[in-house]
C-alpha atoms as one frame of an Amber mdcrd trajectory, in Angstrom:
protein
  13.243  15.613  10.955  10.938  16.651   8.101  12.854  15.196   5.477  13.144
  11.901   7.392  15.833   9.883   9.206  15.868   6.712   7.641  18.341   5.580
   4.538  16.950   6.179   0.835  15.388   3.791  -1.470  14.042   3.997  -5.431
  11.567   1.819  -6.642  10.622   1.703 -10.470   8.344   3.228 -12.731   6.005
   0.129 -12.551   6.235  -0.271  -8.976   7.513  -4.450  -9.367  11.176  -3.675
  -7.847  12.119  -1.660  -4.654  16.366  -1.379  -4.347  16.847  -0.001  -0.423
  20.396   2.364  -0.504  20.822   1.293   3.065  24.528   2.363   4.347  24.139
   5.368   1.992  25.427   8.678   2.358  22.929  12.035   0.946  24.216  15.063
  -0.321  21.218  16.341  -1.390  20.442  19.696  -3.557  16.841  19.991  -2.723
  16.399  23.061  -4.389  17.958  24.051  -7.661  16.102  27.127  -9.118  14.527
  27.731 -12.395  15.009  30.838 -12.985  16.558  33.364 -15.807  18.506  36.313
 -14.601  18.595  39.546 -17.030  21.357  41.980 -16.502  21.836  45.646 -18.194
  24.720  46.241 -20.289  24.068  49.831 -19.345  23.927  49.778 -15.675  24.374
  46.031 -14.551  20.983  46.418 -12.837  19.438  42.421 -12.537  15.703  41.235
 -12.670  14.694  37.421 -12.129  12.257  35.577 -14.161  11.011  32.473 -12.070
  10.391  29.701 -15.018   9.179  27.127 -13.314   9.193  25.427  -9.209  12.114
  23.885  -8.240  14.164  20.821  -8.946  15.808  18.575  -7.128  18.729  16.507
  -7.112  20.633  14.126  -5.318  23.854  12.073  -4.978  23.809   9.188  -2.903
  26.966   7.138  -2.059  26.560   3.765  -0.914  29.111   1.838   1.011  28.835
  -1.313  -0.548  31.361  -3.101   1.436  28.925  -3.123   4.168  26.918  -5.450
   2.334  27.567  -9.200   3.122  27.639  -9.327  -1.069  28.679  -6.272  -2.203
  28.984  -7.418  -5.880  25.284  -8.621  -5.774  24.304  -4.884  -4.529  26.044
  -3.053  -7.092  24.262  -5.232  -9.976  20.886  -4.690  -8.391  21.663  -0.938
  -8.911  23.375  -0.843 -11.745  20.538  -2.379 -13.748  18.600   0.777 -13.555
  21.254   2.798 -14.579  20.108   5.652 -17.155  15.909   4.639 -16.369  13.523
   6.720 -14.245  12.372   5.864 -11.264  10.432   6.651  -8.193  13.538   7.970
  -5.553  12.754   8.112  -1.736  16.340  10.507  -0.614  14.469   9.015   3.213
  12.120   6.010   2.927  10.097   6.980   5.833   9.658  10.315   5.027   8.254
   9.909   1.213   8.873  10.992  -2.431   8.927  14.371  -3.589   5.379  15.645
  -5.397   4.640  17.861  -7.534   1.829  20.724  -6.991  -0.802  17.809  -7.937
   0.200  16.099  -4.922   1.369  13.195  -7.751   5.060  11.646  -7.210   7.645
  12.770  -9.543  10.134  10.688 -11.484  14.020  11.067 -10.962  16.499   9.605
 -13.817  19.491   8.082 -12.392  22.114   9.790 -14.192  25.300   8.180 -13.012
  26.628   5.738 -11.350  30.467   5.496 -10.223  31.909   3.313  -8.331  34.883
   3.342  -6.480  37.101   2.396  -3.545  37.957   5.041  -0.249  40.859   4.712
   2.137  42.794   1.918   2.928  42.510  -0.978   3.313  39.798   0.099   0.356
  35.880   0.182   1.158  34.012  -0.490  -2.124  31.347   2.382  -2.578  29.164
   3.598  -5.513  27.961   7.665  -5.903  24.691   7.320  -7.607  23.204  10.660
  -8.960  19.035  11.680  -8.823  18.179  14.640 -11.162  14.400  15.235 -11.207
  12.641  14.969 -14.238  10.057  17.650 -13.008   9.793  20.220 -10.682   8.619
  19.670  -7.046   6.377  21.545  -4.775   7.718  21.822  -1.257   4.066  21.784
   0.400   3.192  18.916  -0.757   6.338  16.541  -0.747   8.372  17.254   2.562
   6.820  15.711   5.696   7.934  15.728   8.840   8.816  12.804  11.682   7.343
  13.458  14.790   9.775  13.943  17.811  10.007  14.665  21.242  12.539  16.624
  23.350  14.905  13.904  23.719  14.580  13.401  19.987  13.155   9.763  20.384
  10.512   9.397  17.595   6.338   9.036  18.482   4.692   6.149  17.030   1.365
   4.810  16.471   0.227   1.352  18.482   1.746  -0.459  15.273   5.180   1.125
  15.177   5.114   3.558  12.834   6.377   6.634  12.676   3.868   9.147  13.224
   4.290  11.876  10.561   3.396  15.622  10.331   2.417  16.892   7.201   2.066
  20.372   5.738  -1.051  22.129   6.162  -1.890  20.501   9.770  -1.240  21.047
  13.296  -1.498  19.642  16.241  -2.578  21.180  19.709  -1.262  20.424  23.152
  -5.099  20.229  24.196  -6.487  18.112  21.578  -6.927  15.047  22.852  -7.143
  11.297  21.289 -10.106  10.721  18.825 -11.843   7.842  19.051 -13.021   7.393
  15.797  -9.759   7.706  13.831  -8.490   4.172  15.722  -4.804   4.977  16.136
  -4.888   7.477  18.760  -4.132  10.703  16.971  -5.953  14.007  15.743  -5.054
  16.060  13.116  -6.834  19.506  12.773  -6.646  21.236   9.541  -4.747  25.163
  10.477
């Protein structure tokens, strides 16, 4: 659960338009090094060289047919084809952040659509690539859960969220100063 269980979204660089990729399908590469590798000519012995944190990139197929428009859906996406934007691979789990704590921008670099099995779904694969590297710490947060796997929320319905850095103890209890029920104690 700490990269969220909900379907993705993007919104763009201004923050006026928000596209939800609901009926999507991730196949995320959440970490694609930066690194150089050296190797000797003489005795194939290899060093690393660590350039920079990591990228991150993402394909996301959407099954447009589930749409009661699908046309309508693929035109909303397609218009930010080859633009950054703001890319959520969960939209209740967050964007990615660099070490600043400061969302990073993703470039959608393709976009193909197509049609799967018979008697032939419309879908679109939509590729993420990060236009900077992004610091594990502070972009992944994590859904709370319990053993069953049903999700804690606040009295409003959201999701409560864990978030790197903090912990939470069976013997804490509530604080009533915070006003939704919930303590977080820096670890």
């Amino acid at each position: 659960m700490i990269f969220g269980v909900q379907a993705g979204k993007f919104r763009n660089t201004a923050g006026t338009v928000e596209v939800l990729l609901d009926y999507d399908v991730l196949s995320p590469s959440w970490i694609e090094p930066n690194v150089i590798m050296h190797q000797s000519v003489i005795n194939t012995h290899r060093e690393w060289i660590k350039i920079a944190d990591h990228h991150a990139s993402f394909t996301v197929m959407v099954n447009l047919h589930k749409y009661a428009n699908p046309w309508t859906k693929l035109i909303e996406i397609y218009a930010h084809l080859n633009t950054l934007v703001y890319f959520y691979p969960h939209r209740d789990a967050g964007a990615l952040k660099n070490d600043a704590g400061t969302e990073i921008k993703f470039f959608i670099e393709s976009m193909e659509p197509f049609c799967y099995e018979e008697p032939w779904y419309d879908a679109v694969n939509i590729t993420f690539r990060s236009q900077d590297p992004y610091d594990f710490n502070q972009s992944l947060d994590g859904l709370l859960e319990n053993k069953s796997g049903d999700l804690f929320q606040d009295k409003s319905g959201d999701n409560l969220i864990i978030r790197p850095g903090y912990q939470y103890h069976e013997d804490e209890k509530t604080d009533p100063g915070d006003g939704d029920g919930t303590t977080e104690s820096a670890s």
